[in-house]
N, C-alpha and C positions, 0 to 999 in steps of 0.2 A: 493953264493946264486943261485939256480936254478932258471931257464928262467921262469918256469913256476909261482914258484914262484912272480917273478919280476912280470909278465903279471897280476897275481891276484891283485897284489897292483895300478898296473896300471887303472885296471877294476875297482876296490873299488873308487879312485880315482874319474875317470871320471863319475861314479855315483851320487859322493860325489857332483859333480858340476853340475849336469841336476838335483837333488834335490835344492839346493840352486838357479840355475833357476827359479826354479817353484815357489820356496818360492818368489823371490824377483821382477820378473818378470810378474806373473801373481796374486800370491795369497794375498800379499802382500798389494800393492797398492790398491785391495776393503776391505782392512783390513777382509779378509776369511780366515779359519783354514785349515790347514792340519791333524788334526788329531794327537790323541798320545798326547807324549811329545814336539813334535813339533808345534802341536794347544797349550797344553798350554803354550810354551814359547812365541808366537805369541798373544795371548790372553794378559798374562801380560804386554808383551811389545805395546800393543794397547792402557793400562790404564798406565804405568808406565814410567819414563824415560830409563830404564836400557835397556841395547844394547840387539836386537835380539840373534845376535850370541852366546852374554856371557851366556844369558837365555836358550837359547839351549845345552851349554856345562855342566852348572851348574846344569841343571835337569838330562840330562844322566849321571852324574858320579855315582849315587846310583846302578841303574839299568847295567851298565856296572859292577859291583863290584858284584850283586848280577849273572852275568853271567859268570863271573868268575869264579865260583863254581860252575854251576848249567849246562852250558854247555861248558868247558872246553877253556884251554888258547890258544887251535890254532884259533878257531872261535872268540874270542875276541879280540886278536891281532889285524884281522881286523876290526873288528866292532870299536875299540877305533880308529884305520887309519881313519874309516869312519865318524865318529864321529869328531878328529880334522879337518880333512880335508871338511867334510861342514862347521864347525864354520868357516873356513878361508874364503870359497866362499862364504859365506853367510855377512861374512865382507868385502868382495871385491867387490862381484856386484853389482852396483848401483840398486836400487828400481825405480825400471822405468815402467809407464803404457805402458804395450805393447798393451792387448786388452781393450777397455775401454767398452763391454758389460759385467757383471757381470759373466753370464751364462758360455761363452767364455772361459772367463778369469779361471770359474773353472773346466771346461773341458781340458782345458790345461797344466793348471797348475796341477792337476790329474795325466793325463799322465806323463809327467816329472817326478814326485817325484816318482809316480809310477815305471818307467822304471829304475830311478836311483835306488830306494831301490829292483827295481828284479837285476839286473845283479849285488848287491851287495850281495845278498843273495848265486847265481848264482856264483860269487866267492869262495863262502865261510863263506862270514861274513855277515854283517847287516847293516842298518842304524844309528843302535844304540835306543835308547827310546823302544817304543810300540812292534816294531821287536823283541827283545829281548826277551819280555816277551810273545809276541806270538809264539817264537819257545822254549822256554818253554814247556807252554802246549802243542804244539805239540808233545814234547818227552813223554807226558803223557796221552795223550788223541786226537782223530785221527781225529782234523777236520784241513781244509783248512787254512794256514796262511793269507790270506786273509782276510778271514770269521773272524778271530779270532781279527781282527786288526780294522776291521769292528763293531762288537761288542764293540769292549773297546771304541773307539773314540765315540760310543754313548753318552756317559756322557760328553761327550768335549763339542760335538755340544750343549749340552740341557746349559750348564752354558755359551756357547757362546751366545745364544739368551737370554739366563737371564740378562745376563752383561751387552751385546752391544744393549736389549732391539729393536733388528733389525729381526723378525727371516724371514727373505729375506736372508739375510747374512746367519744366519744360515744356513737353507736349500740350499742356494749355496754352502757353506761348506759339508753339507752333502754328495751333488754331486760328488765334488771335492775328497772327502774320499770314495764314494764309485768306483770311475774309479780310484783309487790311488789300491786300494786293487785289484779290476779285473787285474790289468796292474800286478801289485806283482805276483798274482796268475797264469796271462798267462805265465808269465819270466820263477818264479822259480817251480810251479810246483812242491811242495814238499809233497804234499797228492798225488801224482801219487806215485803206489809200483811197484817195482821191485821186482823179483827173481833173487838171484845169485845164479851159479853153480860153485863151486872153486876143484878142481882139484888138491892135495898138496903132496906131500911126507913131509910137516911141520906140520900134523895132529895136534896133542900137543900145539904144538908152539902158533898156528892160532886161536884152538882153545880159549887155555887161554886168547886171547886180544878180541877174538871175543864176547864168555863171560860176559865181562866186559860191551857191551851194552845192550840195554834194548831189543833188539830183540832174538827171538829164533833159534837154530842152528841142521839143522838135520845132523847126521854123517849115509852116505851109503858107502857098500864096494863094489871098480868098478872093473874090469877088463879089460885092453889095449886088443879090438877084435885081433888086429894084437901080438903085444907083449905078450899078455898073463901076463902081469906084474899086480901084484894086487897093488891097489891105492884105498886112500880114496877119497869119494864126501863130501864136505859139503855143504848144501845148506840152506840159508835163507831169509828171506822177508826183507823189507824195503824200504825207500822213497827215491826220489831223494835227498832228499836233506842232507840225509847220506851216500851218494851213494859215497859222494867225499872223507868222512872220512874210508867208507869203503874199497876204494880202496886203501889208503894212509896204511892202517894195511896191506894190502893184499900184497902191494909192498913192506914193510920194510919187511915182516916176512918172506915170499917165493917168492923171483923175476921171479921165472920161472914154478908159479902155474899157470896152467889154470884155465880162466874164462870165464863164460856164464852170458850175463845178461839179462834178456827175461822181456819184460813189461808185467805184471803180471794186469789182468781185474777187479778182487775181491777176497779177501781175507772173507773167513767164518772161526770164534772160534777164538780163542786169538790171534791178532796179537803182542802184546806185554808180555814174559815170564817174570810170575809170580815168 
């Protein structure tokens, strides 16, 4: 197994536990949501007996299964890492009042879960739950994971204050999921585009895997100033946060193609080939 490999798992990992922090540390003991699948395992587990942890595992497996198919098994892989690995921390930490001001408490705990699910993202993988399905619609439609994550937990918050009959709690929650999703969004940064410039004697090759995602591919014909050797460019758009899988194609297929990646301002007309 490559190093780097190993380090992504590493990263997922230590994610996996500054999420389960936040849950058990800060959001936890004012009985506040995180949001997602995560609010509502919390949510149940505020009216029901049944373990945190397990209600957290038990709502991701649909939502992992549906990612499965939909964005492929190397980003799953970790995301299910990430996935057991909070259930574990989330069974290990004790729930302990750290800050005992509400406000505080969801400001921090924000942060946390926040930073845990960017640098999980930032891996590679996910959280698992609401993540999943917000980089979804990412692949289809070009707004901020964030934004997106933001949005769906809306409904969370509104049967939170229906339930718990608290909407204090509520709107702490709200807070809470809204510094969860800036924190996601300043990490992973997956609505920022890129241009690649790929440089191949594997024209064909590249092409066909290239292809295969939802982004568009232009082929130029270059010339070495010095060499005079003709070569292909191929050049296209896309976000960070395909940036990882893009380069993962680009290094199986030609190890020794050149690459430019230049952060690209705005994008006008189709970013996604129809």
């Amino acid at each position: 197994m490559k190093l780097s490999n190993v380090w992504k798992y590493v990263v997922v990992i230590i994610g996996a536990a500054l999420i389960a922090c936040g849950f058990n540390l800060f959001l936890v003991p004012h009985k506040l949501l995180s949001g997602g699948v995560s609010g509502l395992s919390m949510l149940v587990n505020y009216f029901t007996p049944v373990n945190l942890s397990v209600l957290y595992f038990v709502f991701n497996v649909p939502i992992l299964v549906a990612g499965w198919f939909q964005l492929g098994k190397r980003f799953i892989v970790l995301s299910i890492l990430s996935v057991v690995a909070t259930t574990f921390f989330i069974a290990v930490v004790p729930v302990n009042l750290l800050a005992s001001d509400t406000l505080l408490a969801s400001v921090f705990g924000g942060v946390l879960v926040g930073v845990g699910t960017g640098i999980s993202f930032r891996a590679g993988g996910s959280s698992g739950g609401f993540d999943i399905i917000g980089s979804i619609v990412t692949r289809y439609r070009d707004f901020p994971v964030g934004n997106v994550l933001v949005a769906m937990n809306g409904l969370v918050i509104l049967a939170a204050g229906y339930f718990q009959n608290d909407w204090n709690l509520a709107l702490a929650s709200m807070i809470s999921i809204f510094v969860t999703g800036k924190m996601v969004d300043f990490i992973h940064v997956s609505h920022f585009k890129v241009t690649v410039y790929i440089i191949t004697n594997e024209t064909e090759a590249l092409l066909q895997k290239l292809l295969e995602r939802p982004r568009g591919v232009t082929k130029i014909k270059t010339e070495g100033a010095f060499s005079h050797e003709s070569k292909d460019m191929l050049m296209t758009v896309t976000t960070r946060y395909e940036l990882q899988e893009l380069k993962r194609i680009i290094k199986q297929t030609d190890p020794k193609a050149f690459v430019n990646i230049v952060e690209t301002v705005g994008v006008m007309g189709s970013f996604r080939r129809s």
